[in-house]
N, C-alpha and C positions, 0 to 999 in steps of 0.2 A: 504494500500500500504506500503510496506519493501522497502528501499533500502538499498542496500550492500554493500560495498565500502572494497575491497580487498589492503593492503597492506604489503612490507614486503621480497619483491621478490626479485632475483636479482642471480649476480653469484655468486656461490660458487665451493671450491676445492672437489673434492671428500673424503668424510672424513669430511667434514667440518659439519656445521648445519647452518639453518636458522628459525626464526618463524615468521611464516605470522599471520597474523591479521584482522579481519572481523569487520567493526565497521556497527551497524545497528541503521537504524532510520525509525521512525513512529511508528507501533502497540506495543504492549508492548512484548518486545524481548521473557521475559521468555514464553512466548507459543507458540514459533517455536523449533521444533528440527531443529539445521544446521546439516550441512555437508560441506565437502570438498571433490571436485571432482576433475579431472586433466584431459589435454587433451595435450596429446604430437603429433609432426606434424606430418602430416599423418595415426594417430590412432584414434578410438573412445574415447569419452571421457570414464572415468572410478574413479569408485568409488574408495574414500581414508579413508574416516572416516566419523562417525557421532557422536552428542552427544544427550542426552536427554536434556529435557527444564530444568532442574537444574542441568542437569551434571552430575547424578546419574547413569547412562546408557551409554558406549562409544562402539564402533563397527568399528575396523580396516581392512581393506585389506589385507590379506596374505602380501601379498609383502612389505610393509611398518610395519606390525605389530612387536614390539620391536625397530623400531626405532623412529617411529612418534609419537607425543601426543596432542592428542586435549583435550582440555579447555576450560571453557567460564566463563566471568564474567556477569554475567546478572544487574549486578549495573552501569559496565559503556556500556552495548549494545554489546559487544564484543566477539567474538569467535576468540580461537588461535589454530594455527599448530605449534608446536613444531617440527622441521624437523633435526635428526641428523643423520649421518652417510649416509650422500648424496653418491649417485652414480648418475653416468652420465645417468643410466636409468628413475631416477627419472626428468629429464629436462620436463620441460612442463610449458602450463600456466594452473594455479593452479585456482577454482574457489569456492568460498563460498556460499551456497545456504539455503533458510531457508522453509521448511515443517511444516505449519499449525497442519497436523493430529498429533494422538498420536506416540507412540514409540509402536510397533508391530510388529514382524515376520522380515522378510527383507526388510521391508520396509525403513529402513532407507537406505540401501544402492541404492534405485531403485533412477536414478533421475528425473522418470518423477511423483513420488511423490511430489518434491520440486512446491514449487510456487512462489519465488522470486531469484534471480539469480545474482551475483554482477557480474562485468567486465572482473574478472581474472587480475591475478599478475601474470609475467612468473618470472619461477625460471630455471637456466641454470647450470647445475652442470659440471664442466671441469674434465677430468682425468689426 
């Protein structure tokens, strides 16, 4: 069992930046690929990034790709979003999830690969 504990969230201006934070506990972190997925009101949820289990491997979403960066420290359990150049489109609550299997094909972006899932931080970006 993984749990996820998402924080980090909050408003910002457009233009601004934020970096969210994933802290995990239990199984030993380095053999989950995360991700961070989003889910704004009204929309399906949808894929934002993933990293491989050492960080070697990362995989962004058109939409965020050159302004987001994900990271992970596998010493302290942690995976980060680096969020800058917010747009109000980016408003949602943000979610961290961690995938047992390898890093493969698009599989990192599917989320019904994940198998542990934190709470979600909302991040609210103003214009």
């Amino acid at each position: 069992q993984v749990k996820l504990v998402e924080s980090g969230g909050g408003l910002a201006q457009a233009g601004g930046s934020l970096r969210l934070s994933c802290a995990a506990s239990g199984r030993t972190f380095s053999s989950y690929v995360m991700g961070w997925f989003r889910q704004a009101p009204g929309k399906e949820r949808e894929f934002v990034s993933a990293i491989s289990r050492y960080g070697s491997n990362t995989v962004y979403a058109d939409s965020v790709k050159g302004r987001f960066t994900i990271s992970r420290l596998n010493a302290k359990n942690t995976v980060y979003l680096q969020m800058n150049s917010l747009n109000p489109e980016d408003t949602a609550v943000y979610y961290c999830a961690a995938d047992g299997g390898a890093w493969r094909g698009d599989a990192p972006s599917a989320g019904t690969n994940y198998d542990y899932w934190g709470q979600g931080t909302q991040v609210t970006v103003s214009s």
